[in-house]
N, C-alpha and C positions, 0 to 999 in steps of 0.2 A: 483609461479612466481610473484601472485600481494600481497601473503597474504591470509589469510583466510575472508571469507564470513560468514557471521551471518543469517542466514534468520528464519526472526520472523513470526511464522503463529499461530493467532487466532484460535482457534475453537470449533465449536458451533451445533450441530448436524449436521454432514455433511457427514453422512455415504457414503451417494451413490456419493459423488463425492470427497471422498479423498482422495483415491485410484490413481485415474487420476493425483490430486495435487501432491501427494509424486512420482509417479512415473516421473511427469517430472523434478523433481529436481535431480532422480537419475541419468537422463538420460543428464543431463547436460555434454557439454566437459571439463568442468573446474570442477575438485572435491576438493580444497580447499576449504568446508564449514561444516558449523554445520546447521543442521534444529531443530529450538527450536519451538516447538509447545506448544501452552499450551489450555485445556483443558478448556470450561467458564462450568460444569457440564452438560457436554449430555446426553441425554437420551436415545440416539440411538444405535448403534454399533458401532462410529466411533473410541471411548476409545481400544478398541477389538482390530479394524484395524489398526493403529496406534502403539501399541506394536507390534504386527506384525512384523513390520517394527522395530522398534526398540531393539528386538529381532536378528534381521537378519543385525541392521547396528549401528556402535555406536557411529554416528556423527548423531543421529536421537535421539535425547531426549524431554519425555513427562514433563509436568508439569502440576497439574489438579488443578484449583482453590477450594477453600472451599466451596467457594458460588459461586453463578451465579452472575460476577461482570462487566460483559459488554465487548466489546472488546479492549476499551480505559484499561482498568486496564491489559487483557490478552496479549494488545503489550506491556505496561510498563515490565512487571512481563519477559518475554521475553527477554526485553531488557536489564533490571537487570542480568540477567544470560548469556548475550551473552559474547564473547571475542573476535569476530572479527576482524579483522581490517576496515571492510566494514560492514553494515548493507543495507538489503535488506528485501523487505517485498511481501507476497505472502498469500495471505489471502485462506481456505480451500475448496474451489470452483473454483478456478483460477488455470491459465496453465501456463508455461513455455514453450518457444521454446526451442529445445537442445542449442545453444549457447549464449542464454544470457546471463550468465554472461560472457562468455569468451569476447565477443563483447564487450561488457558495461563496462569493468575493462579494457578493452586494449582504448577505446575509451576518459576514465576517466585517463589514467595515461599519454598515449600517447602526452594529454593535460592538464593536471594539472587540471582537473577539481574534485572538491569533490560534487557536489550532482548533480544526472543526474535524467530524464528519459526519457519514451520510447514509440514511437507509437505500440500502441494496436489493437486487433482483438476483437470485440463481439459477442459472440458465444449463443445458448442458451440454456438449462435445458440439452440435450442432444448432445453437444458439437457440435452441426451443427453452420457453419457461419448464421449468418444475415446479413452479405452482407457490413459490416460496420465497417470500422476504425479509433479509433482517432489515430490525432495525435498531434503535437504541437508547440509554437513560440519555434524560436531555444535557445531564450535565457529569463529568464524571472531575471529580478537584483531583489538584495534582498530588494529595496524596492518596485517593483512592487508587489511581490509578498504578500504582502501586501493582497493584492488585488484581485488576480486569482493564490491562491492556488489551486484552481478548475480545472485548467491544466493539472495537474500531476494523472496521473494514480497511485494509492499506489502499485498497484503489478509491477509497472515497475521502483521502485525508488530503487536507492542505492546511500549512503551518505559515508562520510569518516568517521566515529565515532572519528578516532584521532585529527582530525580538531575540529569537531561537539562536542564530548565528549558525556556524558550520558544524552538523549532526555526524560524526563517524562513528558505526559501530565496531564490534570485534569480531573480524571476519571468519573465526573459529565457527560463527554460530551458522551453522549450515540449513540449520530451520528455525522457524519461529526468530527470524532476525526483523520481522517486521515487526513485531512486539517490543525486539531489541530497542529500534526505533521509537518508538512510543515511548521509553522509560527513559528515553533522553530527552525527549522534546516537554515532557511532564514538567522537570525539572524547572522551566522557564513561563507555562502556561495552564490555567483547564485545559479539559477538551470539552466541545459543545457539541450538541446534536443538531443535526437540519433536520427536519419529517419532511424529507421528501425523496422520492424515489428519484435520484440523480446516474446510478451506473450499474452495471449488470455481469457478475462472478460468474466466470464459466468452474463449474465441477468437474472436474477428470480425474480420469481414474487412475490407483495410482495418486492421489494427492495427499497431503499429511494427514488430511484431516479424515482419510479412509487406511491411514495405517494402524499396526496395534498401540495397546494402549501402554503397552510396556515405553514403546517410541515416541509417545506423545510425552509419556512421564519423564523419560530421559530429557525430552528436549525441552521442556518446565525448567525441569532442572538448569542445563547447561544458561540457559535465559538469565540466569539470576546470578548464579556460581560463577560465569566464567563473563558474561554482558555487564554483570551491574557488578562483578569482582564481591562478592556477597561470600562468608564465609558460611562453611557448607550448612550449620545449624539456621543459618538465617537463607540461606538459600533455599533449604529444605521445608521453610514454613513458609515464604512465600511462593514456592512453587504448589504448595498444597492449597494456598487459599488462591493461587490464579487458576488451576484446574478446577475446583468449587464454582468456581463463575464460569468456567466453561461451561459447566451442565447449567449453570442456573438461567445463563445466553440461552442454550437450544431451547431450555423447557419456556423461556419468557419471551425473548428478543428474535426466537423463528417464527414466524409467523406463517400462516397460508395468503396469499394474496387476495386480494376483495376482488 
């Protein structure tokens, strides 16, 4: 009905929870998609499980890097191989509700809208709530966005790639490349908000967003300076006012769940 779905998923030894991943994509109401995974060399089983799957379904295709080249290179490489009409991203630790895409593609077409996303569930290592949802401003323009790419949950984004066209980032950026993404697809569109609880962020530990702040601030930085090629004066003011919205996200946009 809307066209086909692209969904690009990273991965990086995730044995014990990709299982969970693939399977809520199969359980999806809308089955117009391809799941394009690609592989940064694991070490685990998850290569194993994964054919599995692909094995048993043939809108489930692997691609295994050479080397171990970060996640930033494994969405590009992804994205190079997608044919979508929509691109959608679900990184291999994270959950799908059964109808998000069906939601999200009737919510994006019903209004003309090409780049959405969506309030979230955080859950933890063993898929229990925490008690906590973001969510977000309903609308953010493409030049706010600028600014508070930090918004946008990456597993609840879907963009128009025919609008958008082909997104590569600079694979330098070893963190915070999903932001990276977001300040390219700006360029061509808003973003818009759904209020509704569509998919579910696993916390693990060990994640950016529990490293120090010295590492958060580096990585603000490289986001602008080395992603958006920003010379280091302008890089350094918009990295200051995307950090700003990060605290003003947790203080407004975390919510406790009803």
């Amino acid at each position: 009905m809307y066209g086909k779905v692209s969904i690009i998923m990273p991965n990086y030894n995730c044995e014990k929870f990709i299982d969970e991943t693939i399977e809520s994509v199969l359980a999806q109401t809308y089955q117009n998609w391809e799941l394009l995974i690609v592989d940064d060399c694991s070490t685990d089983k998850s290569v194993e499980i994964i054919k599995s799957y692909c094995d048993k379904d043939s809108r489930i295709k692997l691609f295994i890097n050479e080397e171990n080249s970060g996640a930033a290179a494994s969405r590009n490489r992804a994205l190079r191989e997608s044919t979508g009409k929509w691109i959608a991203f679900l990184d291999s630790d994270d959950i799908w509700l059964p109808e998000k895409l069906e939601k999200q593609l009737a919510f994006m077409v019903d209004n003309g809208y090409d780049f959405t996303f969506t309030k979230y569930r955080q859950i933890n290592e063993d898929s229990e709530s925490l008690g906590t949802v973001v969510i977000g401003p309903k609308k953010i323009s493409q030049k706010a966005l600028k600014f508070c790419c930090c918004y946008i949950g990456c597993l609840t984004v879907i963009y128009n790639s025919e609008k958008v066209g082909l997104v590569q980032i600079n694979e330098s950026i070893f963190k915070r490349n999903d932001d990276a993404m977001w300040l390219k697809v700006r360029k061509f569109a808003d973003a818009y908000y759904l209020d509704d609880l569509l998919a579910q962020y696993r916390v693990r530990k060990g994640s950016v967003s529990h490293q120090g702040k010295f590492k958060l601030v580096k990585f603000h930085y490289r986001l602008y300076r080395i992603g958006e090629s920003m010379n280091p004066i302008k890089a350094f003011y918009c990295m200051t006012r995307n950090i700003l919205k990060v605290f003003k996200k947790k203080r407004k946009y975390v919510v406790k769940e009803v």
